[in-house]
BAFI-3210 file (N, C-alpha, C; in Angstrom, 3 decimals, decimal comma, padded with zeros to 6 digits):
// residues 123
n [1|2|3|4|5|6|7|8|9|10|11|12|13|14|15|16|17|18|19|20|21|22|23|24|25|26|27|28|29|30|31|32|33|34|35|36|37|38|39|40|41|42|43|44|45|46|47|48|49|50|51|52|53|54|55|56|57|58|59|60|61|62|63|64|65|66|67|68|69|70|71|72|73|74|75|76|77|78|79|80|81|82|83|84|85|86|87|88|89|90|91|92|93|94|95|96|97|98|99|100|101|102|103|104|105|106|107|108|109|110|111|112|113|114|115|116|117|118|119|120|121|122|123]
n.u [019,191|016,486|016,230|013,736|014,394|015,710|018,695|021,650|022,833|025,483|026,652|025,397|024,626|025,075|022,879|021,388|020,577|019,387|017,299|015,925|015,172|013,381|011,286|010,298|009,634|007,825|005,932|003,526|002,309|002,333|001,220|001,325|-000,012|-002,499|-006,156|-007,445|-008,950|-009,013|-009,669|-007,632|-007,027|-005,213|-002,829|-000,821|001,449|000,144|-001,861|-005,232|-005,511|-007,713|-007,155|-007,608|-006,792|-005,613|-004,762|-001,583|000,377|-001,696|-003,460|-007,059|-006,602|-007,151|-007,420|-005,683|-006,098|-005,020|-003,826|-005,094|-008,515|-010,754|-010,985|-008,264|-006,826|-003,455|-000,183|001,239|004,488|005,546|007,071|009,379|012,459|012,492|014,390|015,838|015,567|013,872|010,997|009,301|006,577|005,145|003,782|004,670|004,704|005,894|007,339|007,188|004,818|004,826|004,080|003,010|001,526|-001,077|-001,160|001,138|004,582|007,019|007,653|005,454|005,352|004,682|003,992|005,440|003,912|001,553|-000,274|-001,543|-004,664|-006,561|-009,541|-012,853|-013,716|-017,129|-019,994]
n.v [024,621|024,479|026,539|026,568|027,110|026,394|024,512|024,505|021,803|019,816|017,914|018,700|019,847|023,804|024,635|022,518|022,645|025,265|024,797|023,411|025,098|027,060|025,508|025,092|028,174|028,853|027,117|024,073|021,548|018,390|014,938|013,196|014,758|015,132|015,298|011,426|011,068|013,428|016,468|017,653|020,925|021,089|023,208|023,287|024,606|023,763|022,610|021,875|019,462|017,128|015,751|013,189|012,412|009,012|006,390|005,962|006,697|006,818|008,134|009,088|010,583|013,253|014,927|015,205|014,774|012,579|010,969|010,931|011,485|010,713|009,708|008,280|006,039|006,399|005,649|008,335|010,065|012,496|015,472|016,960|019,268|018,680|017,331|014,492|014,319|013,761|014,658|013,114|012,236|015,051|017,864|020,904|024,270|025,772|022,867|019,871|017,831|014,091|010,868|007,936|005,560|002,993|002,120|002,634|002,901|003,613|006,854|009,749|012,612|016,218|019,572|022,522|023,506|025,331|026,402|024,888|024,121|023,174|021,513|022,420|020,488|018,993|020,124]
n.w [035,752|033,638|030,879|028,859|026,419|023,090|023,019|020,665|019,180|019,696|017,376|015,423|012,243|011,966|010,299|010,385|013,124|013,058|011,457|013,188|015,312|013,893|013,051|015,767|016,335|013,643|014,359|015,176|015,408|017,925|016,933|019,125|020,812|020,579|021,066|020,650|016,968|016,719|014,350|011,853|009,595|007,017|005,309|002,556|000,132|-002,497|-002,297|000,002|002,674|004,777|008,065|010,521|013,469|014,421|016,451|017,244|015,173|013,114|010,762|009,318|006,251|003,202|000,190|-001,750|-005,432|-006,711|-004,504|-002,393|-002,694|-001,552|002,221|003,239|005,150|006,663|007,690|009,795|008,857|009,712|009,557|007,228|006,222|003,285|002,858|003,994|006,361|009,337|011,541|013,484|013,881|013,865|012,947|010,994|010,437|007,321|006,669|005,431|004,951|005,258|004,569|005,040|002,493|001,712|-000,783|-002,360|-002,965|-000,863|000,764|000,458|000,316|000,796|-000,821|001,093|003,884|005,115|006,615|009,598|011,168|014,240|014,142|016,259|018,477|017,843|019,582]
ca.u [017,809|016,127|014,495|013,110|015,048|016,560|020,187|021,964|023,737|026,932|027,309|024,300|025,356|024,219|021,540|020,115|019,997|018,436|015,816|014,529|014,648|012,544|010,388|009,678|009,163|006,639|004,593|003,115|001,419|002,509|000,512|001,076|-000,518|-004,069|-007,144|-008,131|-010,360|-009,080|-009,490|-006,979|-006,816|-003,675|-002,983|000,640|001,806|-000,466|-003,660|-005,334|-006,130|-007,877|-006,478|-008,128|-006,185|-006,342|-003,618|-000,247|000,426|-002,339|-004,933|-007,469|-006,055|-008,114|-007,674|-004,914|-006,697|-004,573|-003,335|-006,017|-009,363|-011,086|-009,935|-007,903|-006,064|-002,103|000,877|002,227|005,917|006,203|007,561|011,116|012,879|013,239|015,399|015,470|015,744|012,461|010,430|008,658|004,826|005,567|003,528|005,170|004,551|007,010|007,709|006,894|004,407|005,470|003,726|002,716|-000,119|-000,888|-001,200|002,131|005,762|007,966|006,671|004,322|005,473|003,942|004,838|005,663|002,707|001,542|-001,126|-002,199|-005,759|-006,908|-011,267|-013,023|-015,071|-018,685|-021,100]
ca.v [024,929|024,228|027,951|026,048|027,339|025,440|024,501|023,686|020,639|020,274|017,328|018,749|020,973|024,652|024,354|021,309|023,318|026,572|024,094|022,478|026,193|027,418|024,767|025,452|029,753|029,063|026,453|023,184|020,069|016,907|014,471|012,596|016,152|015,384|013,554|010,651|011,693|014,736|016,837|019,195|021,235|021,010|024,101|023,372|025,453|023,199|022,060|021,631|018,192|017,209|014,472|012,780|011,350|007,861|006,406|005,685|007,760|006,930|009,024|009,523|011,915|013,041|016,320|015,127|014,207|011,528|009,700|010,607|012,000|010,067|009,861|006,542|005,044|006,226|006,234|009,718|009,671|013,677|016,925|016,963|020,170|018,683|016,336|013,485|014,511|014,033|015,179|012,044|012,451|016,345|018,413|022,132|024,977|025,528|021,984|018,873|016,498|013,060|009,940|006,347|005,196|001,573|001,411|002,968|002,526|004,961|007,831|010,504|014,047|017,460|020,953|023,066|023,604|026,988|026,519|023,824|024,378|021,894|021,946|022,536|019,497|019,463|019,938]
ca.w [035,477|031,736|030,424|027,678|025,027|022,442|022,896|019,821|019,287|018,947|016,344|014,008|011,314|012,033|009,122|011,277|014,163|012,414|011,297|014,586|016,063|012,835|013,253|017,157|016,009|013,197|015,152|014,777|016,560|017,878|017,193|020,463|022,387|019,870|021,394|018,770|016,265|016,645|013,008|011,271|008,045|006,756|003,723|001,787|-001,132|-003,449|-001,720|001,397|003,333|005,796|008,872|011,543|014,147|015,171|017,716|017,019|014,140|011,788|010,649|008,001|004,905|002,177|-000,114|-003,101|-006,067|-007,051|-003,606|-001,184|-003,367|-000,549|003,072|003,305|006,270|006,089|008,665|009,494|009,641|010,502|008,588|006,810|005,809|002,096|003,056|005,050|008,253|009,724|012,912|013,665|014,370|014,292|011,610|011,177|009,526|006,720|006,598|004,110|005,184|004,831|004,912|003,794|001,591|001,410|-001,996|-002,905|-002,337|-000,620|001,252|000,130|000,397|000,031|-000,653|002,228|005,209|005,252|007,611|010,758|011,926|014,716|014,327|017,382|018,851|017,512|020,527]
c.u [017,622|015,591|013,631|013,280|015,884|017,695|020,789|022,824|024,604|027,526|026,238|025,191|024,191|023,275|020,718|019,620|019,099|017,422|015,003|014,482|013,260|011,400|009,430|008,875|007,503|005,747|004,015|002,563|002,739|001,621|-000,092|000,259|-001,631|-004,868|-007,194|-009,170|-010,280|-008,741|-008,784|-006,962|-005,624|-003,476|-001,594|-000,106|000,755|-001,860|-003,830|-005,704|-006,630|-007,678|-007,307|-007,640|-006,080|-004,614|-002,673|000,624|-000,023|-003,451|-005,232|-006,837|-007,063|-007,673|-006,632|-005,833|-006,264|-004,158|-004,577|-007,664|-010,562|-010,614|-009,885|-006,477|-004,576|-001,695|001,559|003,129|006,140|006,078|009,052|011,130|013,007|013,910|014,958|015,716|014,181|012,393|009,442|007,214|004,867|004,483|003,669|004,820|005,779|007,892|007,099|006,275|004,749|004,896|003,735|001,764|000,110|-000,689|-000,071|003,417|007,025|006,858|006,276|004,861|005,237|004,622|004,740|004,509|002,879|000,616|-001,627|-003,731|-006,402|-008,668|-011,750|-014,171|-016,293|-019,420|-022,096]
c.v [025,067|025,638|027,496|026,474|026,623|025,614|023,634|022,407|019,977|018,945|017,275|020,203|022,719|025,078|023,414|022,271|024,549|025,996|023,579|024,097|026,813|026,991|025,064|027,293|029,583|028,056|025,172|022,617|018,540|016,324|013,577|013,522|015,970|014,494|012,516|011,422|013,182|015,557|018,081|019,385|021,957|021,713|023,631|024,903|025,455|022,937|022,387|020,054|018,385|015,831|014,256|011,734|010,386|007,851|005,726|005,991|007,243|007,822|009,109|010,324|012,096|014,585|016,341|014,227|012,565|010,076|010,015|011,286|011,978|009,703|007,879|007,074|005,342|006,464|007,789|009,709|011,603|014,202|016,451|018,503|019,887|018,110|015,230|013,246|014,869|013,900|014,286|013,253|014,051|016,886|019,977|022,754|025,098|024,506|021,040|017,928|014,969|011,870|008,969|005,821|003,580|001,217|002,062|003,097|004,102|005,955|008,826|011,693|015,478|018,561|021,463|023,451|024,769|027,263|025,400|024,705|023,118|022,184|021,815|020,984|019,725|019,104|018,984]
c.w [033,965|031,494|029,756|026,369|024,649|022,602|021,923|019,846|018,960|017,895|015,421|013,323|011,809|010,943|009,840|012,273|014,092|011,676|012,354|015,227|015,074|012,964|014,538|016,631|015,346|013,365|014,623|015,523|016,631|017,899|017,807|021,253|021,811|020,302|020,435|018,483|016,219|014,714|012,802|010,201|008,165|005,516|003,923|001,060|-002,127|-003,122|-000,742|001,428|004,588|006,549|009,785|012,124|014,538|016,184|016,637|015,656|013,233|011,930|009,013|007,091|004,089|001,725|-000,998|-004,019|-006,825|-005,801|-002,640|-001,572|-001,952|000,639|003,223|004,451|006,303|007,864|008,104|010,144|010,324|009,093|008,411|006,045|004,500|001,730|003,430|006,126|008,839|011,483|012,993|014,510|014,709|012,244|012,081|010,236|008,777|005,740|005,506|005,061|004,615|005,662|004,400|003,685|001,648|000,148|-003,044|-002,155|-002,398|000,009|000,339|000,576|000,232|000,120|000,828|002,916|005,239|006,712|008,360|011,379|012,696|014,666|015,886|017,292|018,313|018,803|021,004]
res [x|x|x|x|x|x|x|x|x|x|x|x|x|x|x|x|x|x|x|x|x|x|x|x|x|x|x|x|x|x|x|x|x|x|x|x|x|x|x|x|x|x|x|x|x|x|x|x|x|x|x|x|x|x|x|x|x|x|x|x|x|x|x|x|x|x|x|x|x|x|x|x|x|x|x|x|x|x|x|x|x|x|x|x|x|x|x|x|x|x|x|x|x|x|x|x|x|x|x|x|x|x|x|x|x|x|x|x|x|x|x|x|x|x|x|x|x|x|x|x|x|x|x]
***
C-alpha cells in the first residue's frame, strides 16, 4: 500500500532527495493540473511575472524588463534547484524558474520563487 509519502531513491544523492521532498513541503503547481488560460503571479527574489497557460507547456510571460516587458509566447521547462536538475512543467516555491524565449539562446532563469498565486476565473 502507497501512503503517499515520498520514498527516497536510492541512486540520487541525499541533497537530490532533500530537494524533491522540499519541493513537495513548500508547494507548487503542475502545470499539467491548470485549465488553459489559466493565470498565475509568479513573485521571485527580484520581480514578479505574470503566466498564462496555454497547452503543452507554453504560456504567456510578461514582468522582466529586459526579456519579457511585454507578455511573449515562451516554453516552460519547470523549476531547478540552481542546478540542472529540473522538475519538468513543475513551478515550486523556493525554486528557479526556467524557461525559453524565442529570441534568445539557452534558457532563461530566475531568482528563487517566493510566491505561486493561481487568479480566480473572472465571472
Amino acid at each position: 500500500m502507497n501512503s503517499g509519502m515520498f520514498v527516497p531513491h536510492q541512486n540520487l544523492s541525499d541533497q537530490i532527495n532533500g530537494n524533491i521532498v522540499r519541493s513537495e513541503i513548500e508547494g507548487g503547481v503542475y502545470l499539467k493540473d491548470l485549465p488553459d488560460e489559466s493565470t498565475l503571479d509568479v513573485v521571485t527574489q527580484n520581480r514578479g511575472y505574470t503566466l498564462v497557460v496555454r497547452r503543452d507547456g507554453l504560456a504567456l510571460i510578461s514582468g522582466h524588463p529586459e526579456f519579457c516587458p511585454e507578455p511573449v509566447l515562451v516554453r516552460i521547462s519547470g523549476c531547478n534547484w540552481g542546478g540542472s536538475m529540473l522538475k519538468a512543467a513543475y513551478l515550486g516555491r523556493g525554486m528557479h524558474l526556467e524557461y525559453r524565449h524565442p529570441r534568445y539562446r539557452g534558457p532563461i532563469v530566475t531568482s528563487p520563487i517566493v510566491e505561486i498565486r493561481v487568479r480566480p476565473k473572472a465571472a
